[in-house]
C-alpha positions in Angstrom: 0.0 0.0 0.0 1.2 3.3 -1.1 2.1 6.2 1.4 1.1 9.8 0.4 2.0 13.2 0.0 -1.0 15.6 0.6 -2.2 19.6 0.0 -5.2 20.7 0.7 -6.6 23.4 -1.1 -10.0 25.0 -0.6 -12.2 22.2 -0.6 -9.6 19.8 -2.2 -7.5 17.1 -1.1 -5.1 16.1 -3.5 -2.7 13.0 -3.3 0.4 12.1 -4.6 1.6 8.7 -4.0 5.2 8.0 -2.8 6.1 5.2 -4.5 5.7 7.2 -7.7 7.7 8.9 -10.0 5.8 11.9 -12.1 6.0 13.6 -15.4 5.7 17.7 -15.4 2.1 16.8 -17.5 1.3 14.7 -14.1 1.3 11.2 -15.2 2.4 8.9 -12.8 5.7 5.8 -13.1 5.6 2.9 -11.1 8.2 0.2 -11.5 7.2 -3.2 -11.4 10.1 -5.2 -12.4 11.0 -4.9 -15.8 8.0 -2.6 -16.2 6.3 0.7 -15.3 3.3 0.8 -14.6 1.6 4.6 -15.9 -1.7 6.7 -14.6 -2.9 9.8 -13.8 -2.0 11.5 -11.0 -5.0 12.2 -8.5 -4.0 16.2 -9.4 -4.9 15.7 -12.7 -7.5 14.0 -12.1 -9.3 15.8 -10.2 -8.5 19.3 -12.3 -9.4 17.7 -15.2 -13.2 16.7 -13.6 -15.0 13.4 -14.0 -13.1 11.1 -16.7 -16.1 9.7 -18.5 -13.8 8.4 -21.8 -9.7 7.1 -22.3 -8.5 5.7 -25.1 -5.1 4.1 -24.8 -2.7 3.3 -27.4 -3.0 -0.5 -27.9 -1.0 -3.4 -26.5 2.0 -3.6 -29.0 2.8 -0.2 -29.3 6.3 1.3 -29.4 6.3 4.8 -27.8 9.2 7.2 -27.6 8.9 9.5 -24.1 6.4 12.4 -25.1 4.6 10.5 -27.5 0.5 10.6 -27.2 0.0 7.3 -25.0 -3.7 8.4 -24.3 -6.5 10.7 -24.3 -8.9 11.1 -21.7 -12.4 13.1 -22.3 -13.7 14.6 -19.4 -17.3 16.7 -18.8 -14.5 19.9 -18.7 -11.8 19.3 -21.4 -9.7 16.3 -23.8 -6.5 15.8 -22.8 -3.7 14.3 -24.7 -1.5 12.6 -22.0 2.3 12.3 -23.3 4.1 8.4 -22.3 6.3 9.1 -19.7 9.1 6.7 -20.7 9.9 5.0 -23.8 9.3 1.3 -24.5 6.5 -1.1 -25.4 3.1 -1.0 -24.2 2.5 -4.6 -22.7 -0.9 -4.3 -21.2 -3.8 -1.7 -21.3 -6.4 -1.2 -18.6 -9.5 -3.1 -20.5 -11.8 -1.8 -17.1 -11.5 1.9 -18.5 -13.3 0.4 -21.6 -16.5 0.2 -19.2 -15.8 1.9 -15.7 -13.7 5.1 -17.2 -14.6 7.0 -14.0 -12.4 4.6 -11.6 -9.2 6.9 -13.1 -11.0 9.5 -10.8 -11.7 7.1 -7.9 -8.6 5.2 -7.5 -5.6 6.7 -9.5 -3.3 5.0 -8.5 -4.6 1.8 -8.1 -7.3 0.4 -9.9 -7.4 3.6 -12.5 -3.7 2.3 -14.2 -3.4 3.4 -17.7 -1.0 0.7 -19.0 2.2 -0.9 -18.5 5.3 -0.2 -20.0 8.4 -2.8 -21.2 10.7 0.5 -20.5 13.5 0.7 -22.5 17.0 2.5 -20.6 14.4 3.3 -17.7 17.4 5.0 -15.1 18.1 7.3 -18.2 14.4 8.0 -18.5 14.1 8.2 -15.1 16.1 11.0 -14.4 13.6 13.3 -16.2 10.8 12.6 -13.9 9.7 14.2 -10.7 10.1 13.3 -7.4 6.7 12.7 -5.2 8.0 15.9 -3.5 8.9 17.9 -6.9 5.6 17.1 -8.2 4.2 18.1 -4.9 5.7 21.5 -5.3 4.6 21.7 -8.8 1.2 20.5 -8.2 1.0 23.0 -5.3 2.2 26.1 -7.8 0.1 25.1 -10.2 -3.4 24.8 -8.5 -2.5 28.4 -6.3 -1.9 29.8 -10.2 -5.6 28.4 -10.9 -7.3 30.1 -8.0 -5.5 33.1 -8.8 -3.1 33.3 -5.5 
């Protein structure tokens, strides 16, 4: 079970899980082995509003770090969400197919995007945040939205 980072804001909680490593576009990295598992961050998620659509790039894939590995329509925007780390995409989330919302529920559990075969992953790695960099970040950018 993940530990987490936390800022409240207003009425907001947001979360960010430790075991994580982020992207500046707040998609989470979580190694598992050879593989990374990737998701939204609970930030995103919950800026974004209620996920009600994500289409994945399918199993098979090759992406290059930055490339589109999803796009998630929500009731406030579409967002294009870049692959954190280059590699092969080995498995998709087929529950998004029918329970899309559970990105907003669980993030970093059951609301997984996909896993990655990573490729040079410490290389990779060492352009992702920290839990506490993404903490700052996250806390910088949601004072920008309420104006402060």
């Amino acid at each position: 079970m993940a530990d987490y980072l936390e800022y409240t804001l207003d009425k907001f909680t947001f979360k960010v899980a430790t075991d994580c490593l982020y992207s500046p576009a707040g998609v989470w990295v979580r190694a598992e082995g050879d593989r990374v598992a990737v998701g939204v961050s609970d930030f995103l998620g919950q800026r974004s509003g209620d996920v009600a659509f994500v289409d994945v790039v399918p199993v098979g894939t090759v992406v290059t770090a930055g490339d589109e590995l999803a796009t998630l329509e929500t009731i406030k925007v579409d967002i294009e969400l870049p692959a954190p780390v280059s590699g092969i995409v080995a498995a998709v989330n087929e529950k998004l197919e029918m329970e899309a919302e559970v990105i907003n529920q669980d993030p970093y559990g059951e609301g997984w995007l996909a896993i990655i075969e990573a490729g040079d992953r410490p290389t990779e790695q060492a352009g992702l945040l920290s839990p506490e960099a993404y903490l700052e970040q996250m806390k910088r950018e949601a004072l920008e939205e309420l104006g402060e």
